[in-house]
PDB file of N, CA, C and O in Angstrom:
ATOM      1  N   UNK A   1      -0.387   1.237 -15.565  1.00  0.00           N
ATOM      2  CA  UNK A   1      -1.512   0.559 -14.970  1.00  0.00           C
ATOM      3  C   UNK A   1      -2.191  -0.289 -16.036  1.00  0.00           C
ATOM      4  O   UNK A   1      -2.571   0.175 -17.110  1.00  0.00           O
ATOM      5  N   UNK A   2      -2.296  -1.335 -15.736  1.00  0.00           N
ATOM      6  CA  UNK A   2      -3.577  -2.200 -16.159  1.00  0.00           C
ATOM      7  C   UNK A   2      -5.271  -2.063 -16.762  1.00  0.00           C
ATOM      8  O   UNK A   2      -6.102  -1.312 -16.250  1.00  0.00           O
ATOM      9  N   UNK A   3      -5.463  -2.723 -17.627  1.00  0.00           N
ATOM     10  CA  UNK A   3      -6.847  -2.370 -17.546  1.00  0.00           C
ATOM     11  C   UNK A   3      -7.487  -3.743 -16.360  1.00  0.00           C
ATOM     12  O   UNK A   3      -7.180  -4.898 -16.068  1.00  0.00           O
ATOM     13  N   UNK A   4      -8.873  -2.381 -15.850  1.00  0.00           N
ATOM     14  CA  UNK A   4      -9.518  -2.563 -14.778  1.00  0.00           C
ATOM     15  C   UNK A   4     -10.393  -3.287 -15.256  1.00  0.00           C
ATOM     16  O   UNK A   4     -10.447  -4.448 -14.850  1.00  0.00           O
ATOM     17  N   UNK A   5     -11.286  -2.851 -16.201  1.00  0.00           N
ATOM     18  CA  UNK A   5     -12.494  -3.377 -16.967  1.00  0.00           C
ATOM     19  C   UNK A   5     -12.499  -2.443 -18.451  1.00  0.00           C
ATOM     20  O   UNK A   5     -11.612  -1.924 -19.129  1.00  0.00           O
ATOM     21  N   UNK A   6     -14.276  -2.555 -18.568  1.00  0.00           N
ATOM     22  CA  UNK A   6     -14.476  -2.701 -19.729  1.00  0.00           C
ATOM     23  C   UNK A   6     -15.915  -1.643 -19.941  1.00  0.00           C
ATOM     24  O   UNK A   6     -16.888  -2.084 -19.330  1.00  0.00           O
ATOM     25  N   UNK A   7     -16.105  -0.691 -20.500  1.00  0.00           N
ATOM     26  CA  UNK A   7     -17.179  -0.461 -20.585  1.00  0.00           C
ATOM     27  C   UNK A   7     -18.132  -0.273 -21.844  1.00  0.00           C
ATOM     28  O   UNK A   7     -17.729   0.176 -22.917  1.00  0.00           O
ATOM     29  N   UNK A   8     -19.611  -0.717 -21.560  1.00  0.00           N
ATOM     30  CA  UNK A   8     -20.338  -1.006 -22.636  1.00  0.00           C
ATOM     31  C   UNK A   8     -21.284  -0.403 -22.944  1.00  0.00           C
ATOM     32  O   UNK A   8     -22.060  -0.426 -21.988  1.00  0.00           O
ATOM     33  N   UNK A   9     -21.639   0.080 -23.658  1.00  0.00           N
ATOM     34  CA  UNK A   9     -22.613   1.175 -24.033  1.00  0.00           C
ATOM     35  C   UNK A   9     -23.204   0.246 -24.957  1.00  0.00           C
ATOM     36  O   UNK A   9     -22.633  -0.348 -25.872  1.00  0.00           O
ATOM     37  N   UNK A  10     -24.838   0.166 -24.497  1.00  0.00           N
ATOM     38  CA  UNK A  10     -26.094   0.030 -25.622  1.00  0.00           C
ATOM     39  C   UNK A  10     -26.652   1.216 -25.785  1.00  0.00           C
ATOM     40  O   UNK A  10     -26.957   1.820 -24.756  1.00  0.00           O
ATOM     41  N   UNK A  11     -26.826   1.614 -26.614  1.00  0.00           N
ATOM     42  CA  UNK A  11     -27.983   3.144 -27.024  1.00  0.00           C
ATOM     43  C   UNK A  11     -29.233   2.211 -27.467  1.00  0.00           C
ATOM     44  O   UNK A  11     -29.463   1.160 -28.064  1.00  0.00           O
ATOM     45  N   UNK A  12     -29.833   3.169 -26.855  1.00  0.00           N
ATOM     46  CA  UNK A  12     -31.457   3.179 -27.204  1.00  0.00           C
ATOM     47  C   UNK A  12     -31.568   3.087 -28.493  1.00  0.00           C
ATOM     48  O   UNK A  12     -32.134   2.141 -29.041  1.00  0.00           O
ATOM     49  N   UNK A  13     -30.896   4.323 -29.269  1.00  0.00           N
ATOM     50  CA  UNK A  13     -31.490   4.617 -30.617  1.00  0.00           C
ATOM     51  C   UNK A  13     -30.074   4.353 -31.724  1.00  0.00           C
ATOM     52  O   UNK A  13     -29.190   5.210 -31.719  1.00  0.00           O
ATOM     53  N   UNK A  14     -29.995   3.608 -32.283  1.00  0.00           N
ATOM     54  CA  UNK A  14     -28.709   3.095 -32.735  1.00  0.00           C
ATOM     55  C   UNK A  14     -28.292   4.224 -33.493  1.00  0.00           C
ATOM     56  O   UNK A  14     -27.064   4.307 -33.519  1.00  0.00           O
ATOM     57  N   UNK A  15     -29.060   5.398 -34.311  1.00  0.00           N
ATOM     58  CA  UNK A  15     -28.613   6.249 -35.011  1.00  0.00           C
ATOM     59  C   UNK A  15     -28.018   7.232 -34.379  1.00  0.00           C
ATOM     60  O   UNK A  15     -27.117   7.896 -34.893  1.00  0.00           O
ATOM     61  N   UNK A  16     -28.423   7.397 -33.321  1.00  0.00           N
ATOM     62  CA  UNK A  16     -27.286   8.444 -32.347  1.00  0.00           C
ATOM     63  C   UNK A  16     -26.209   8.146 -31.551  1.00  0.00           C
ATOM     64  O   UNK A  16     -25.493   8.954 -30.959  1.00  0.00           O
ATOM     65  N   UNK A  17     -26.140   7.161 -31.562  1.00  0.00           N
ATOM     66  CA  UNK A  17     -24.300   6.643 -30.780  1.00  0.00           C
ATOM     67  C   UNK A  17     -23.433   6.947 -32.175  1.00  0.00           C
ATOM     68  O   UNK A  17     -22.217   6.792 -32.055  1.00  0.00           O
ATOM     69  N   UNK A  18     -23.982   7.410 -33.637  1.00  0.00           N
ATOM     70  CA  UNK A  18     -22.703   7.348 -34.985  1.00  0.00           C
ATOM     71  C   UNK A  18     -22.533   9.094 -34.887  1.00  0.00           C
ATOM     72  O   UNK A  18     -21.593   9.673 -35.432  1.00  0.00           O
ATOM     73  N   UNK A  19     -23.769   9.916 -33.979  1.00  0.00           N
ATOM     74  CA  UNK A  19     -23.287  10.907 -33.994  1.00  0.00           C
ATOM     75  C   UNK A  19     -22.232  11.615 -33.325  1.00  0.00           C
ATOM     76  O   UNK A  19     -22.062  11.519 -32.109  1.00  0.00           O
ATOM     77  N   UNK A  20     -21.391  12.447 -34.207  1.00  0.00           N
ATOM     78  CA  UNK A  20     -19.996  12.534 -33.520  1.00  0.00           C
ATOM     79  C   UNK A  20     -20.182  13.515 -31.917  1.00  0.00           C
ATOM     80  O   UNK A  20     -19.445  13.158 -30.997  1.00  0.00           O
ATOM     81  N   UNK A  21     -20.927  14.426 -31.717  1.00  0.00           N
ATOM     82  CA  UNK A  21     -21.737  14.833 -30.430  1.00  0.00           C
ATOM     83  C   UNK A  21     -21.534  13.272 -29.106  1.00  0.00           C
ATOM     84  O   UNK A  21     -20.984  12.991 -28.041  1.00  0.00           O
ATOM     85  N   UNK A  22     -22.231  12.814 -29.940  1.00  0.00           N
ATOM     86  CA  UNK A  22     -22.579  11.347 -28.870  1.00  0.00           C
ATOM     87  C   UNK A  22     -21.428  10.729 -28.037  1.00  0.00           C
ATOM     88  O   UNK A  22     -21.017  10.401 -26.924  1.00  0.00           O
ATOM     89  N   UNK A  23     -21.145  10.821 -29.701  1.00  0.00           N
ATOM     90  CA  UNK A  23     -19.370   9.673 -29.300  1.00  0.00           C
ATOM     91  C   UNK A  23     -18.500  10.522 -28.431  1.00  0.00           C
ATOM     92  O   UNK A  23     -17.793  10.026 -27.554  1.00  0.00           O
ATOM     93  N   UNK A  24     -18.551  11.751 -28.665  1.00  0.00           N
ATOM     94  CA  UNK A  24     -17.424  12.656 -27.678  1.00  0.00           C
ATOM     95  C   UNK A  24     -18.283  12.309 -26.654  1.00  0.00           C
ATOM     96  O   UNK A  24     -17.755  11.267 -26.265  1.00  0.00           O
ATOM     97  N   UNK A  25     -19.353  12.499 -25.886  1.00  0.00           N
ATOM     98  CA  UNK A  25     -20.285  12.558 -24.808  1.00  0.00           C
ATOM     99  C   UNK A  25     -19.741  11.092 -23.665  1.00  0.00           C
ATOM    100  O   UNK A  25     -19.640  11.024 -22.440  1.00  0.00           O
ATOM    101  N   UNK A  26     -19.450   9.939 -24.924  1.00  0.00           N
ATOM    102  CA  UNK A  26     -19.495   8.921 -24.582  1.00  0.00           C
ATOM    103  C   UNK A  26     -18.058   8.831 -23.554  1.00  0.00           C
ATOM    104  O   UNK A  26     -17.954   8.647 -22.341  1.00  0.00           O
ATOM    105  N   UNK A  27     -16.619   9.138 -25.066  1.00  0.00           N
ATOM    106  CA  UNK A  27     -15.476   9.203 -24.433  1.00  0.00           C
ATOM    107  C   UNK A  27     -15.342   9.947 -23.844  1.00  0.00           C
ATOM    108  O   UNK A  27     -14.211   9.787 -23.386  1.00  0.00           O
ATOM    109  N   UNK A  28     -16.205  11.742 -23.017  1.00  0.00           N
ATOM    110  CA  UNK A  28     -15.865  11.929 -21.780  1.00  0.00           C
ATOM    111  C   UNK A  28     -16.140  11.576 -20.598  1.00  0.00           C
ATOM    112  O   UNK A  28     -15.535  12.029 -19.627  1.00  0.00           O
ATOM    113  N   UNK A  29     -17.293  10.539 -20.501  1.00  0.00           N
ATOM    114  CA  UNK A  29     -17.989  10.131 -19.630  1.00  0.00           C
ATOM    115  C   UNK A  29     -17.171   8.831 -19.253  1.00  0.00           C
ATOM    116  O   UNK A  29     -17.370   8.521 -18.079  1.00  0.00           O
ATOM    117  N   UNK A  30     -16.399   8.076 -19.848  1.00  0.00           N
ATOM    118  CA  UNK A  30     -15.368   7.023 -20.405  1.00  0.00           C
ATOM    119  C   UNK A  30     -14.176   7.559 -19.690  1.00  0.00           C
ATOM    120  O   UNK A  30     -13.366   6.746 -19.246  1.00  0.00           O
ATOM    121  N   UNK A  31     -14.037   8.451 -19.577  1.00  0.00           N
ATOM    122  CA  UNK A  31     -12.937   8.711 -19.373  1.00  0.00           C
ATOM    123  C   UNK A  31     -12.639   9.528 -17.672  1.00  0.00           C
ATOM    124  O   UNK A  31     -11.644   9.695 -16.966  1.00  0.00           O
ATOM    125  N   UNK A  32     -14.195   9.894 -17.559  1.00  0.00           N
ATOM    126  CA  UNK A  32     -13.758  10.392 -15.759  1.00  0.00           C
ATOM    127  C   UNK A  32     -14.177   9.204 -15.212  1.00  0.00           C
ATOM    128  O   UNK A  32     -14.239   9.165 -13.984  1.00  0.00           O
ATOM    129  N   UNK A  33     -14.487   8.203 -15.854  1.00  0.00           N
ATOM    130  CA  UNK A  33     -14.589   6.991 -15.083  1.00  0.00           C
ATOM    131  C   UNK A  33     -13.453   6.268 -14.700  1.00  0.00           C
ATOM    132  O   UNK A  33     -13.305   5.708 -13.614  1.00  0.00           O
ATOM    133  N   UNK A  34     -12.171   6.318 -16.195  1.00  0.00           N
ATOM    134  CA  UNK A  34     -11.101   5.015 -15.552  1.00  0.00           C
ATOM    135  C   UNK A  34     -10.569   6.404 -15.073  1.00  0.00           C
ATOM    136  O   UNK A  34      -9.683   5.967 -14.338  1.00  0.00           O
ATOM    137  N   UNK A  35     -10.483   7.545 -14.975  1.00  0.00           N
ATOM    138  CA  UNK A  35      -9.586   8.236 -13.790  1.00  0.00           C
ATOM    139  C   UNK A  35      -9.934   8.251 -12.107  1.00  0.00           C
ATOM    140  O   UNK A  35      -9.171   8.372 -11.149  1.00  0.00           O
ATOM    141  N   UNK A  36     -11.338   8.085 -12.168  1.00  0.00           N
ATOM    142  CA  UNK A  36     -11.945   7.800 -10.973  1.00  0.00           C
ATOM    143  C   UNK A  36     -11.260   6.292 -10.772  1.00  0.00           C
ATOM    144  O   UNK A  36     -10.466   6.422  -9.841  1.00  0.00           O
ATOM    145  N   UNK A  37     -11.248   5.710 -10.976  1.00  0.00           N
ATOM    146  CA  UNK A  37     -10.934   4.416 -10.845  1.00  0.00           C
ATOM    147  C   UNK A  37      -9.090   3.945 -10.351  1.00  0.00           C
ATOM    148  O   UNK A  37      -8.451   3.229  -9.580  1.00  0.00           O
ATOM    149  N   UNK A  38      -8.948   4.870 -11.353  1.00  0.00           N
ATOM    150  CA  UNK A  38      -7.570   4.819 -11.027  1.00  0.00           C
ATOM    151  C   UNK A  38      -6.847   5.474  -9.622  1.00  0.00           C
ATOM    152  O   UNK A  38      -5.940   5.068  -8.894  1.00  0.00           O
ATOM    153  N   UNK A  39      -7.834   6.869  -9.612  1.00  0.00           N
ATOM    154  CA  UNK A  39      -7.440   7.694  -8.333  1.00  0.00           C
ATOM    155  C   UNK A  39      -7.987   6.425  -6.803  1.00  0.00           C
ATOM    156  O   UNK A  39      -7.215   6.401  -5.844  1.00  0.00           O
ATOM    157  N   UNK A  40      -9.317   5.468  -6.744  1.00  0.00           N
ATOM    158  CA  UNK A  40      -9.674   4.658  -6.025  1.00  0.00           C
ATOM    159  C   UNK A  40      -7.949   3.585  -5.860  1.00  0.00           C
ATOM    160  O   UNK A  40      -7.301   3.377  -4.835  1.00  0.00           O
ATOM    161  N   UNK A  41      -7.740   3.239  -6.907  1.00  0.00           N
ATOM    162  CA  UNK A  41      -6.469   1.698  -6.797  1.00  0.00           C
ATOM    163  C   UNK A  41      -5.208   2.695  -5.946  1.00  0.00           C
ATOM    164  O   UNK A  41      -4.559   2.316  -4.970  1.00  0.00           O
ATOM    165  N   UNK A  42      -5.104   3.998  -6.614  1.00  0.00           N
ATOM    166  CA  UNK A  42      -3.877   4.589  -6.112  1.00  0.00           C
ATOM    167  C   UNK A  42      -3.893   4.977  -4.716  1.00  0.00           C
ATOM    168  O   UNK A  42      -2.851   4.933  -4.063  1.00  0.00           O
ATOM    169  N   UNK A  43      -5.026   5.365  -4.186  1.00  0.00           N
ATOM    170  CA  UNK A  43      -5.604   5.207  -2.433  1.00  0.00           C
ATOM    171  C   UNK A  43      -5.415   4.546  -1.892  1.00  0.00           C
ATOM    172  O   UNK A  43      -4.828   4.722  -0.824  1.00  0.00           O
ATOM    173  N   UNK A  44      -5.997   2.842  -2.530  1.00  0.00           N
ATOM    174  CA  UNK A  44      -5.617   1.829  -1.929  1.00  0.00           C
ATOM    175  C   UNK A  44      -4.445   1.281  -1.595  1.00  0.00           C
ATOM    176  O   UNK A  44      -4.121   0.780  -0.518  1.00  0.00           O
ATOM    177  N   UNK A  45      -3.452   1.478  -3.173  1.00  0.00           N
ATOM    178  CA  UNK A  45      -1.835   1.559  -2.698  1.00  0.00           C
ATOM    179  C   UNK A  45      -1.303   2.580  -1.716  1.00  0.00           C
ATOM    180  O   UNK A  45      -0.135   2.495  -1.335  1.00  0.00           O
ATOM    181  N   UNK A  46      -1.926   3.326  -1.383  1.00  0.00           N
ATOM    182  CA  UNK A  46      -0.789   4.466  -0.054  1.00  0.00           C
ATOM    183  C   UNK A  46      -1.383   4.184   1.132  1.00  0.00           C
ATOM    184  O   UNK A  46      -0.560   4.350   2.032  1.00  0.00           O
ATOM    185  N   UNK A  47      -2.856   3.695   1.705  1.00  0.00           N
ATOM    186  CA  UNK A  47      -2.920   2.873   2.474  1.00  0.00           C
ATOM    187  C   UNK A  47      -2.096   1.911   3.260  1.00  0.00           C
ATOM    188  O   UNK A  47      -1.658   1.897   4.410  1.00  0.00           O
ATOM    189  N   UNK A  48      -2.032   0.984   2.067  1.00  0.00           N
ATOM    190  CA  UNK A  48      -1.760  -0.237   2.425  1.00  0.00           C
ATOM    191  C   UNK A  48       0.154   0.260   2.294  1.00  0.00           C
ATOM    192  O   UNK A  48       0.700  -0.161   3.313  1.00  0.00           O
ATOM    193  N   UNK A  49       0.923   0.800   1.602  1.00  0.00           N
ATOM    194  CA  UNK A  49       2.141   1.309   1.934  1.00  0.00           C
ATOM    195  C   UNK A  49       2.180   1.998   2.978  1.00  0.00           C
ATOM    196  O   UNK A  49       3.235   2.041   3.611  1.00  0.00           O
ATOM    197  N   UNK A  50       1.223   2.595   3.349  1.00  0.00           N
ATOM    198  CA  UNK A  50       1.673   3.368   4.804  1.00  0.00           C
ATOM    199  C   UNK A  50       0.938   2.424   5.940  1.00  0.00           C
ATOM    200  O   UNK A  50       0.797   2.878   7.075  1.00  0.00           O
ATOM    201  N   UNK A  51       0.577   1.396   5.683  1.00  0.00           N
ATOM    202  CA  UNK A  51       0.400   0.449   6.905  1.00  0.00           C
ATOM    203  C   UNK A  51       1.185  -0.741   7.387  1.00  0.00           C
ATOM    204  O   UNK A  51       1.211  -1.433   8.405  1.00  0.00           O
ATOM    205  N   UNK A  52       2.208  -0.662   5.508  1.00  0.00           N
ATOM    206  CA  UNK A  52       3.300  -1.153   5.956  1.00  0.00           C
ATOM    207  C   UNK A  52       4.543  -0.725   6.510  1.00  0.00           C
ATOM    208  O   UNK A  52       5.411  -1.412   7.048  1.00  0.00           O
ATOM    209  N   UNK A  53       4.510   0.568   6.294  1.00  0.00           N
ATOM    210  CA  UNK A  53       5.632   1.586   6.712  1.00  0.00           C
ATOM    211  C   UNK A  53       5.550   1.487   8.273  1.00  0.00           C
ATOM    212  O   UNK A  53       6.597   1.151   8.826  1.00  0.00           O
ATOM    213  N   UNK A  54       4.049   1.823   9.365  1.00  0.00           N
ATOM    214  CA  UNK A  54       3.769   2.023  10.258  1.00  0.00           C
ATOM    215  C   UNK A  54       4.077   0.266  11.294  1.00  0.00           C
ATOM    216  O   UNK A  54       4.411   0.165  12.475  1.00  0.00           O
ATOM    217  N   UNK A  55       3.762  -1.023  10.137  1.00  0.00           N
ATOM    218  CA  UNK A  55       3.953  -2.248  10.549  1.00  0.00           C
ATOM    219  C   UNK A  55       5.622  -2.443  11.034  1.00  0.00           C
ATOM    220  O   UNK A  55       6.064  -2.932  12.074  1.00  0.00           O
ATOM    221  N   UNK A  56       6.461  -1.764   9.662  1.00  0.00           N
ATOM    222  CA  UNK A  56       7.901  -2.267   9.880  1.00  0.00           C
ATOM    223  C   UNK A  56       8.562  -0.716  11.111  1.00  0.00           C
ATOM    224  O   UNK A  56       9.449  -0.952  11.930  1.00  0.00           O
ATOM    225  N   UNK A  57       8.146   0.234  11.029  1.00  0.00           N
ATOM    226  CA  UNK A  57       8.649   1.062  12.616  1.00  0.00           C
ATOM    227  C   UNK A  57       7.936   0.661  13.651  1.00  0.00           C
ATOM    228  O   UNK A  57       8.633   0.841  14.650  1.00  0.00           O
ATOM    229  N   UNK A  58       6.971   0.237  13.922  1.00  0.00           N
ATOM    230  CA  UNK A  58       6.862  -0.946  15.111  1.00  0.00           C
ATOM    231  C   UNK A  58       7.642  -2.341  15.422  1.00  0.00           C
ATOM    232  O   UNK A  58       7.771  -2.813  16.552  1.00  0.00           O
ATOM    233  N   UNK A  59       7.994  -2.751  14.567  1.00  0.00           N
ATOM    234  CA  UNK A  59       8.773  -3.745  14.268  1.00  0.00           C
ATOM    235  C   UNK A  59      10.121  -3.169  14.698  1.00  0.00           C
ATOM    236  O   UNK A  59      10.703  -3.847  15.545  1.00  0.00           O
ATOM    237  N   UNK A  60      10.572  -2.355  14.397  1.00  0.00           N
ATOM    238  CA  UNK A  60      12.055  -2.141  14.721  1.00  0.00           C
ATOM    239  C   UNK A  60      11.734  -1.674  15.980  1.00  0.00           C
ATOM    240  O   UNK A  60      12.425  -2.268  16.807  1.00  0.00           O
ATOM    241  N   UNK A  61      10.804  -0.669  16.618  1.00  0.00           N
ATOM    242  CA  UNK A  61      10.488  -0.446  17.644  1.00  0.00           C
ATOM    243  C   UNK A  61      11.089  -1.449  19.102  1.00  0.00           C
ATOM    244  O   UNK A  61      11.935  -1.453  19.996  1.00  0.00           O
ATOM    245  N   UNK A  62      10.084  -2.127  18.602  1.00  0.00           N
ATOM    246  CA  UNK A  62       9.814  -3.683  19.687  1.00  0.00           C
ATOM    247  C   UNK A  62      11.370  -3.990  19.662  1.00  0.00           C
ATOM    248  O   UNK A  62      12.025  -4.001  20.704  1.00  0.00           O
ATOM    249  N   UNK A  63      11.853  -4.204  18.579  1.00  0.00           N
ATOM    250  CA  UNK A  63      12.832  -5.162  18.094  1.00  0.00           C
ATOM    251  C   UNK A  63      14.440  -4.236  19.229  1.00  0.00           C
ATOM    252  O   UNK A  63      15.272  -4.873  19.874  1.00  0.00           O
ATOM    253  N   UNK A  64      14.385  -2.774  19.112  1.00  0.00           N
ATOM    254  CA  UNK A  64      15.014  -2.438  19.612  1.00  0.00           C
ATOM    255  C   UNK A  64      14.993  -2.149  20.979  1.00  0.00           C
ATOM    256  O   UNK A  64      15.955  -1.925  21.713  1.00  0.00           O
ATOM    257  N   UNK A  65      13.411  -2.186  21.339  1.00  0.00           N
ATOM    258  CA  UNK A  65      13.522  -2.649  23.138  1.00  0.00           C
ATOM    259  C   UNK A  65      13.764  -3.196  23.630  1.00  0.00           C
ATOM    260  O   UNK A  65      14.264  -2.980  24.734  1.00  0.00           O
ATOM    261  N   UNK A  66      13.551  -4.345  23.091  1.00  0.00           N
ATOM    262  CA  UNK A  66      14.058  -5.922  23.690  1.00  0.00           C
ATOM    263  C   UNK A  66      15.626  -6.163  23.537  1.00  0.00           C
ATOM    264  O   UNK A  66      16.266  -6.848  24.334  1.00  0.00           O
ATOM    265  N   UNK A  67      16.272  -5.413  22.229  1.00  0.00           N
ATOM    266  CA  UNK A  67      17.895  -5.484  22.505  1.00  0.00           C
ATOM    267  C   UNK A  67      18.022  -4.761  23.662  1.00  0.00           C
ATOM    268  O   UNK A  67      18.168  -5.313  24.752  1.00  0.00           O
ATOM    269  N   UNK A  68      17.970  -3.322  23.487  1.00  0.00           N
ATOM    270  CA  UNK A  68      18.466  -2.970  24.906  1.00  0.00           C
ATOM    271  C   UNK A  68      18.114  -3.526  26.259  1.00  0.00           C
ATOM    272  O   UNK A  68      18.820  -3.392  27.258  1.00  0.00           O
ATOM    273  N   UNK A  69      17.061  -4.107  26.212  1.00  0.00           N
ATOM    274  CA  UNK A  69      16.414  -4.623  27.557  1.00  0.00           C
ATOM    275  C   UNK A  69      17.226  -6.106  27.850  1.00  0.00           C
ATOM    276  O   UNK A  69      16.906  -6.732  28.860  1.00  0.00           O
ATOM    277  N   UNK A  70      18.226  -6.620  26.990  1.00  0.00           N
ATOM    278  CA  UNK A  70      18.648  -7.972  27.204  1.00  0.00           C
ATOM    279  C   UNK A  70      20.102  -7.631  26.854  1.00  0.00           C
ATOM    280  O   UNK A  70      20.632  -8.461  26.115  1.00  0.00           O
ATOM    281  N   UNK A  71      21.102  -6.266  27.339  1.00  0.00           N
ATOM    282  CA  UNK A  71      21.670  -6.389  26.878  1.00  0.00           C
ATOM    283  C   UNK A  71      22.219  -6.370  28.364  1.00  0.00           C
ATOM    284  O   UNK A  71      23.204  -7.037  28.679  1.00  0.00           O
ATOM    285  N   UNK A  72      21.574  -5.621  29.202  1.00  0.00           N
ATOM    286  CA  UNK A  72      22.263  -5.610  30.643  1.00  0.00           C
ATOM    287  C   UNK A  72      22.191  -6.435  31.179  1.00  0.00           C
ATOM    288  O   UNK A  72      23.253  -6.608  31.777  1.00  0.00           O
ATOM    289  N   UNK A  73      21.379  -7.309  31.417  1.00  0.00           N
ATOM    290  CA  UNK A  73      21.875  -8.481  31.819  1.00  0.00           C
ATOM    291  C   UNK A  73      22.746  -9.212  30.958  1.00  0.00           C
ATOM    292  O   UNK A  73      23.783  -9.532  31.539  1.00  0.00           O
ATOM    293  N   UNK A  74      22.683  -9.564  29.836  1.00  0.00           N
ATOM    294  CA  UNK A  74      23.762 -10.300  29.325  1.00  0.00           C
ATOM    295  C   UNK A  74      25.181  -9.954  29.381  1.00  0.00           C
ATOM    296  O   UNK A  74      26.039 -10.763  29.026  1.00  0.00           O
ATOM    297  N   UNK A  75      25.518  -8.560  29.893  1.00  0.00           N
ATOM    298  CA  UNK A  75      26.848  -7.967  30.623  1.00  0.00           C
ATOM    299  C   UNK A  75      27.100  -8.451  31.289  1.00  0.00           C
ATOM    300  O   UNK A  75      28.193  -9.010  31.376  1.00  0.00           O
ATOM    301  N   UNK A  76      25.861  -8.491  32.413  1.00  0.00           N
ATOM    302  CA  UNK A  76      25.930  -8.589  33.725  1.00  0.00           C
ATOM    303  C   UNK A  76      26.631 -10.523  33.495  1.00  0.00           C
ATOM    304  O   UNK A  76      27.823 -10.567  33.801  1.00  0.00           O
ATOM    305  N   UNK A  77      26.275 -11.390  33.213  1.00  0.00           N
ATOM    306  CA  UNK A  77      26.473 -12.525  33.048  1.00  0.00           C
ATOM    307  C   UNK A  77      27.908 -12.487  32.587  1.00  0.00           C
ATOM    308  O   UNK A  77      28.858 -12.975  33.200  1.00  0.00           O
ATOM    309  N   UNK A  78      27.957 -11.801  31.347  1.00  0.00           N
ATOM    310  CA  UNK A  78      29.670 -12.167  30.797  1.00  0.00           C
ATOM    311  C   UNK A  78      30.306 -11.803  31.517  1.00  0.00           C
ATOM    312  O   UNK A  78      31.162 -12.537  32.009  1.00  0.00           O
ATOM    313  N   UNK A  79      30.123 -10.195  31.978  1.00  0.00           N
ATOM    314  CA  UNK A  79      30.663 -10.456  33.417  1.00  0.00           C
ATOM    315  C   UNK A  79      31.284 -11.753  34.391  1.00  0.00           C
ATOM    316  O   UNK A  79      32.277 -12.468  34.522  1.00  0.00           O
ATOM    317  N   UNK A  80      29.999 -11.501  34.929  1.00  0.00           N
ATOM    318  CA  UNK A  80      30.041 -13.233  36.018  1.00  0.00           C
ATOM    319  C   UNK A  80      31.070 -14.031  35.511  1.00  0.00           C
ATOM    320  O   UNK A  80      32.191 -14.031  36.019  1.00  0.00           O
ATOM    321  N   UNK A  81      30.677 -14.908  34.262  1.00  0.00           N
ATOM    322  CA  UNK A  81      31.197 -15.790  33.400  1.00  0.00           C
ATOM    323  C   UNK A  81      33.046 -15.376  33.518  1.00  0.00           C
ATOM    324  O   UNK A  81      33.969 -16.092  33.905  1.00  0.00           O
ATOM    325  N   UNK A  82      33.059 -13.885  32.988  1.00  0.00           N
ATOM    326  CA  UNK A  82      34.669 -14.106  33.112  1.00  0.00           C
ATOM    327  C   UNK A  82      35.104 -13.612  34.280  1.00  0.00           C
ATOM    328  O   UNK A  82      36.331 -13.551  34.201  1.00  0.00           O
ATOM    329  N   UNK A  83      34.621 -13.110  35.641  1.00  0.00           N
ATOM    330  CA  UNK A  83      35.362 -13.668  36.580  1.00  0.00           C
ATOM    331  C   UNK A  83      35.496 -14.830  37.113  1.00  0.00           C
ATOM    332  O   UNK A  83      36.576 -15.246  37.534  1.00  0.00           O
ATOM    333  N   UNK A  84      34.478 -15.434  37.148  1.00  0.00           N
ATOM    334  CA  UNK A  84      34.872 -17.122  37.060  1.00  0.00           C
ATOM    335  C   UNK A  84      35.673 -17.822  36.522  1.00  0.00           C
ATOM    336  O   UNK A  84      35.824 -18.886  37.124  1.00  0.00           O
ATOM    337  N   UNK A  85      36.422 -17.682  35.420  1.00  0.00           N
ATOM    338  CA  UNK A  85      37.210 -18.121  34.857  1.00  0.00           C
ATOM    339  C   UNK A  85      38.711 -17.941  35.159  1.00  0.00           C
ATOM    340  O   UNK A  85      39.692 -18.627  34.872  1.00  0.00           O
ATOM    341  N   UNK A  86      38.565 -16.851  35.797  1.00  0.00           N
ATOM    342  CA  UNK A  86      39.936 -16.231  36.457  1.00  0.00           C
ATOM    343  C   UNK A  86      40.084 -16.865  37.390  1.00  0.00           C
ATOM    344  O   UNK A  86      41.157 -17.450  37.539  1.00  0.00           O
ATOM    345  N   UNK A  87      38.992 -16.980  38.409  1.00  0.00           N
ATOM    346  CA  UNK A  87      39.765 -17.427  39.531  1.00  0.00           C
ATOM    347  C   UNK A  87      39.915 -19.179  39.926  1.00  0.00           C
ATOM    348  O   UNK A  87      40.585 -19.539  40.894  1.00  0.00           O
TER     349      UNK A  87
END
């Protein structure tokens, strides 16, 4: 994955962002953020994959009603067609 963004920390008090307390405070707070973030994009991908999954079995759906639905008559015709030819 990509980076999403960027995050910026101003401290109030410049002498306590060098404390090592702080800085861990900082990178765990840093860090349930791009997992939150990441768990949000990965939602959005199974969504949108399962709306394409649900788009293309409708698609074959349709696609296979309409064969069978045009196949009897088109018998029925070749039919026709080659007894006509016979006689």
């Amino acid at each position: 994955m990509g980076t999403r963004g960027m995050l910026a920390v101003e401290p109030r008090d410049q002498r306590r962002i060098t404390e090592p307390e702080q800085r861990r405070w900082i990178d765990i707070v840093a860090r349930i953020i791009s997992i939150s973030l990441e768990r949000v994009h990965y939602i959005a991908v199974a969504q949108s994959t399962t709306l394409q999954m649900g788009s293309e079995r409708l698609r074959n759906s349709i696609l296979s009603a309409i064969s069978h639905d045009l196949r009897t008559p088109l018998a029925v015709l070749v039919g026709l067609a080659d007894s006509m030819t016979l006689v």
